[in-house]
MDAnalysis code that builds the backbone (N, CA, C; Angstrom):
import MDAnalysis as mda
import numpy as np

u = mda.Universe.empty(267, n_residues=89, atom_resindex=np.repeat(np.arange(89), 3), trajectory=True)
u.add_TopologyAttr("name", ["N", "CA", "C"] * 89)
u.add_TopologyAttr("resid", np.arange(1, 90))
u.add_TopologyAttr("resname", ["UNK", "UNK", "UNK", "UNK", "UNK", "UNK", "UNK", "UNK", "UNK", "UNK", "UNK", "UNK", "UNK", "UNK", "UNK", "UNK", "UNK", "UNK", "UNK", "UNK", "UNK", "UNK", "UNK", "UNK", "UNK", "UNK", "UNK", "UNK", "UNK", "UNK", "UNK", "UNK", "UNK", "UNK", "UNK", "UNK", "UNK", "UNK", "UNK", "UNK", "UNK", "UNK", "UNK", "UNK", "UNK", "UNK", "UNK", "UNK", "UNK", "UNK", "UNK", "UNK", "UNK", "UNK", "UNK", "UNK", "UNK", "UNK", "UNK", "UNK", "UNK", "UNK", "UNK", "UNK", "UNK", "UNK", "UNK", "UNK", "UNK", "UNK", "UNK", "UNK", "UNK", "UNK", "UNK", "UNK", "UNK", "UNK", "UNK", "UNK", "UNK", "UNK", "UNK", "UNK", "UNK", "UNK", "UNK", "UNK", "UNK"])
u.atoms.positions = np.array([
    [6.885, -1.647, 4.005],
    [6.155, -0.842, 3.035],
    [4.824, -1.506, 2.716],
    [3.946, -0.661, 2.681],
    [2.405, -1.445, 2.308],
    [1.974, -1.714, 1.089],
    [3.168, -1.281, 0.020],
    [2.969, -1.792, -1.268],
    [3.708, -3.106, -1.205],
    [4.629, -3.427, -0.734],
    [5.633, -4.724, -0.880],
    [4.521, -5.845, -0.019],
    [3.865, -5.394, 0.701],
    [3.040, -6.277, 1.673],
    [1.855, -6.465, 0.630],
    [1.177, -5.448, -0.021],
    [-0.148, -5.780, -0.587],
    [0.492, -6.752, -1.779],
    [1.558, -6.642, -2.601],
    [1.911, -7.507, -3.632],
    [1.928, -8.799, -3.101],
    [2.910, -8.842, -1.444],
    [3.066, -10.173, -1.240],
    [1.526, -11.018, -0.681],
    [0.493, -9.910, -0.645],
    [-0.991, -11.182, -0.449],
    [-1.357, -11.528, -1.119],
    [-1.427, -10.262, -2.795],
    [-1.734, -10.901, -3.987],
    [-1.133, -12.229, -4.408],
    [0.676, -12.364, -4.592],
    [1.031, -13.355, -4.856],
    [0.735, -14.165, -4.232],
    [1.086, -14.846, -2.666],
    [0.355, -15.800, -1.706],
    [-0.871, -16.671, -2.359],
    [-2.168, -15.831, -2.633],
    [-3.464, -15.916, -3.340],
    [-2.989, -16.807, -4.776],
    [-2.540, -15.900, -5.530],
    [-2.098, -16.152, -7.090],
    [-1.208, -17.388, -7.435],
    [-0.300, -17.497, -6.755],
    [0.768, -18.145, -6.993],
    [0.330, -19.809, -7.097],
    [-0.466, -19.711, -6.058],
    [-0.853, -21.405, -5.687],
    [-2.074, -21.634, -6.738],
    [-2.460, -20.533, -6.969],
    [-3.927, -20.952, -7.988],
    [-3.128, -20.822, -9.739],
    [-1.958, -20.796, -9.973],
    [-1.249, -21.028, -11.175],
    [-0.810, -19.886, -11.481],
    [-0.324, -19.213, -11.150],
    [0.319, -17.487, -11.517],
    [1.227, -17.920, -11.982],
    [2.023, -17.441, -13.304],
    [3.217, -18.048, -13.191],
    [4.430, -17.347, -13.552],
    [3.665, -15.400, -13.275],
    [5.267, -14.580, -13.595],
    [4.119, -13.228, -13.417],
    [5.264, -12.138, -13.406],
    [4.658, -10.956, -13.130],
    [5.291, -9.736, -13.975],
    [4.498, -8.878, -14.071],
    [5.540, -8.429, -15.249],
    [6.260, -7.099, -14.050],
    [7.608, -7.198, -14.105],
    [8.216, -6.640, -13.251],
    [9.042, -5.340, -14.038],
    [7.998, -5.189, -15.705],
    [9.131, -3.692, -16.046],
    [8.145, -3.039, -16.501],
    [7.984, -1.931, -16.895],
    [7.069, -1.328, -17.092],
    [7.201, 0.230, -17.174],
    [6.691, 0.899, -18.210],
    [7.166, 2.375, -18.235],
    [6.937, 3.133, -17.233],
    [5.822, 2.947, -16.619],
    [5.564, 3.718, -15.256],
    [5.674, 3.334, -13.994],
    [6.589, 2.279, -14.076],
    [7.025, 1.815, -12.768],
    [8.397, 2.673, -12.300],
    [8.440, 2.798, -11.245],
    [9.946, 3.618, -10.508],
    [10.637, 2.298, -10.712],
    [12.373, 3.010, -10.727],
    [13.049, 2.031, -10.333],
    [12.844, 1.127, -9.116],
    [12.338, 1.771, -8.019],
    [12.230, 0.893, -6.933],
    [10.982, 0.191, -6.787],
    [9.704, 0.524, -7.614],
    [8.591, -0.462, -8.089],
    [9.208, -1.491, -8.673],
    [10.145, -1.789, -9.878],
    [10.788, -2.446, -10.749],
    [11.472, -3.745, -9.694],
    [12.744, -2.855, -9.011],
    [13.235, -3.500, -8.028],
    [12.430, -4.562, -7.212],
    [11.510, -3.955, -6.752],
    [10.198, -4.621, -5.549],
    [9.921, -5.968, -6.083],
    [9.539, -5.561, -7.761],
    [8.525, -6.986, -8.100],
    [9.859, -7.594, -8.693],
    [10.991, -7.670, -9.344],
    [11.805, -9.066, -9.718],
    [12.470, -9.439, -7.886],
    [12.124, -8.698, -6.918],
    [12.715, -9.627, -5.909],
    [11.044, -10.564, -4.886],
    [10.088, -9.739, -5.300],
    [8.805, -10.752, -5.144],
    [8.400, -11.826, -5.791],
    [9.250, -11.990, -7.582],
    [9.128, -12.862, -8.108],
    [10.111, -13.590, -7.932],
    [11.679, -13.319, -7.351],
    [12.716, -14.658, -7.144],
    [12.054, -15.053, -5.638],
    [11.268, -14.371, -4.866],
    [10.849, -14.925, -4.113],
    [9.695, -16.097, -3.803],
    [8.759, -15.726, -4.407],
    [7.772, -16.754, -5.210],
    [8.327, -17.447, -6.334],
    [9.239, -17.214, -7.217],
    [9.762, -18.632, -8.008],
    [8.969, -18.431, -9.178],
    [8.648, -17.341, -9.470],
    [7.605, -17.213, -10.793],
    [8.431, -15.999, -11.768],
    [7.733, -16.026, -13.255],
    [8.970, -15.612, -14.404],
    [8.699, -13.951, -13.722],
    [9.481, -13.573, -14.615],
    [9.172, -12.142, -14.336],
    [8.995, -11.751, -15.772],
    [8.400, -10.302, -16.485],
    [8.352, -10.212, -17.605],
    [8.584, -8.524, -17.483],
    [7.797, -7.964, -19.036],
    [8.113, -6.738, -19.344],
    [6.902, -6.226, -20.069],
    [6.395, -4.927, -20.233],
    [5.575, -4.617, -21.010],
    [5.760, -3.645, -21.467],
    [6.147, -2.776, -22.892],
    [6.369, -1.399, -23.497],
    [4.690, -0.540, -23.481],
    [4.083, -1.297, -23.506],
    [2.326, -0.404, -23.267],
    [2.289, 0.156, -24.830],
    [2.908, -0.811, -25.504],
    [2.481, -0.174, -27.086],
    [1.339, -1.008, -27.871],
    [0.182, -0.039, -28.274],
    [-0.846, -0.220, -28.545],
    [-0.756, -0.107, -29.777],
    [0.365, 0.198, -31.070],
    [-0.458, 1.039, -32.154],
    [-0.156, 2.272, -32.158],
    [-0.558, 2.806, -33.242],
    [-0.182, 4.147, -33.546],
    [-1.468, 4.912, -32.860],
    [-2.202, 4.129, -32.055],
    [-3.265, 5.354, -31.539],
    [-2.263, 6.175, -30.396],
    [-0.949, 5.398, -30.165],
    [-0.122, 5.889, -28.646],
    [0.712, 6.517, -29.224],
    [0.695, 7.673, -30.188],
    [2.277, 8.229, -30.293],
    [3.377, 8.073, -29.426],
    [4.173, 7.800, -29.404],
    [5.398, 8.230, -28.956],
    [6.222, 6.769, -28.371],
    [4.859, 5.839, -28.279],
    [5.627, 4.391, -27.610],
    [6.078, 3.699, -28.717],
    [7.226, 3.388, -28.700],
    [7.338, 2.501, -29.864],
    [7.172, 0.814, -29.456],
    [7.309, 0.233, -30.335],
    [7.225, -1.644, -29.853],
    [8.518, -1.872, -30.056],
    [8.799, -2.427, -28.756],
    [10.027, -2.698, -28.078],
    [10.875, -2.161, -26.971],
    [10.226, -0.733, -27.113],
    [11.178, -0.104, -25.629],
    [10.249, 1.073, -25.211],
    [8.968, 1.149, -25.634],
    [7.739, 1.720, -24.597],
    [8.178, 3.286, -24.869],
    [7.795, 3.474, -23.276],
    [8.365, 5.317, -23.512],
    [9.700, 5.492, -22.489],
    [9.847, 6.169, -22.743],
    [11.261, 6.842, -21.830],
    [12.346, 5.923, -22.055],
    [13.735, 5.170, -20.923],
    [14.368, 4.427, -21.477],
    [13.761, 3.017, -20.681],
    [12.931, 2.784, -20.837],
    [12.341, 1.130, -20.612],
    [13.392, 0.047, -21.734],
    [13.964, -0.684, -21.036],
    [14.781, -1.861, -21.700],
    [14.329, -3.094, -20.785],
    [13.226, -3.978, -21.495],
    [13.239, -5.230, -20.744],
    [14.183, -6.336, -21.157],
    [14.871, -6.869, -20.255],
    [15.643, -7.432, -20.562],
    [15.821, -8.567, -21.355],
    [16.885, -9.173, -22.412],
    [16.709, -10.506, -23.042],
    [16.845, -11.622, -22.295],
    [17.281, -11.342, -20.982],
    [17.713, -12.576, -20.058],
    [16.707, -13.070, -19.467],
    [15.708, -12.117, -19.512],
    [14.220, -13.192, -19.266],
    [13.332, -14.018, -20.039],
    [13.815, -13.995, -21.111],
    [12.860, -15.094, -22.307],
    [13.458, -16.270, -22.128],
    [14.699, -16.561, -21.581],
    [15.118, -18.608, -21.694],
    [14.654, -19.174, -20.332],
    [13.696, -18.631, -19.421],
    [13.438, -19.064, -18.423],
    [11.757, -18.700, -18.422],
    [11.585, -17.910, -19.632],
    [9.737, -18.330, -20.131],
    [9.691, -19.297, -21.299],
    [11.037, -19.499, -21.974],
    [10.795, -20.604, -22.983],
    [10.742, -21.896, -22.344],
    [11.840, -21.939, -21.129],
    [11.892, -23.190, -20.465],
    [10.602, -23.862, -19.589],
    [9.802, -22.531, -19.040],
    [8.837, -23.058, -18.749],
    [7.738, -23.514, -19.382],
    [7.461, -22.924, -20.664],
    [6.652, -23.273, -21.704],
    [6.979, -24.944, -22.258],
    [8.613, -25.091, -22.100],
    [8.556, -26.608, -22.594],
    [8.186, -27.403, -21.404],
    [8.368, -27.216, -20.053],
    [8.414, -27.988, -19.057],
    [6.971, -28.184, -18.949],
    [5.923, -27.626, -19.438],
    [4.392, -27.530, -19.390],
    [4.006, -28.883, -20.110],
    [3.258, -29.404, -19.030],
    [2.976, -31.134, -19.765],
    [1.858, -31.278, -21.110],
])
């Protein structure tokens, strides 16, 4: 697929110059966008994250915490961005 290929040049590029997670949830990502990037990030070794795209009440309908539609980023990814935050010299 030429999206799984264009992510993997970005990361290649990114990764070595300090990237250090990608956000792999996102309201307008497909499940299989979603899928793509947490297995490009266990592949590169970098966090993965989440974003609800809530701005404020200028965005009706997103709330803060679970975006639009059923977006649930998961809690199992914050002890492996806390851990890296302590491991940071």
């Amino acid at each position: 697929h030429s999206e799984r290929a264009a992510v993997r040049r970005f990361l290649k590029v990114l990764v070595p110059a300090g990237l250090d997670g990608i956000e792999a949830f996102y309201p307008a990502f497909t499940e299989r966008q979603t899928a793509m990037l947490q297995e490009m990030a266990q592949e590169f070794q970098i966090l993965r994250s989440g974003g609800t795209d809530y701005h404020g009440a200028i965005h009706p309908g997103i709330q803060l915490g679970t975006g639009l539609g059923t977006l649930h980023v998961p809690d199992e990814l914050l002890p492996a961005m806390q851990q890296k935050l302590a491991d940071r010299p």
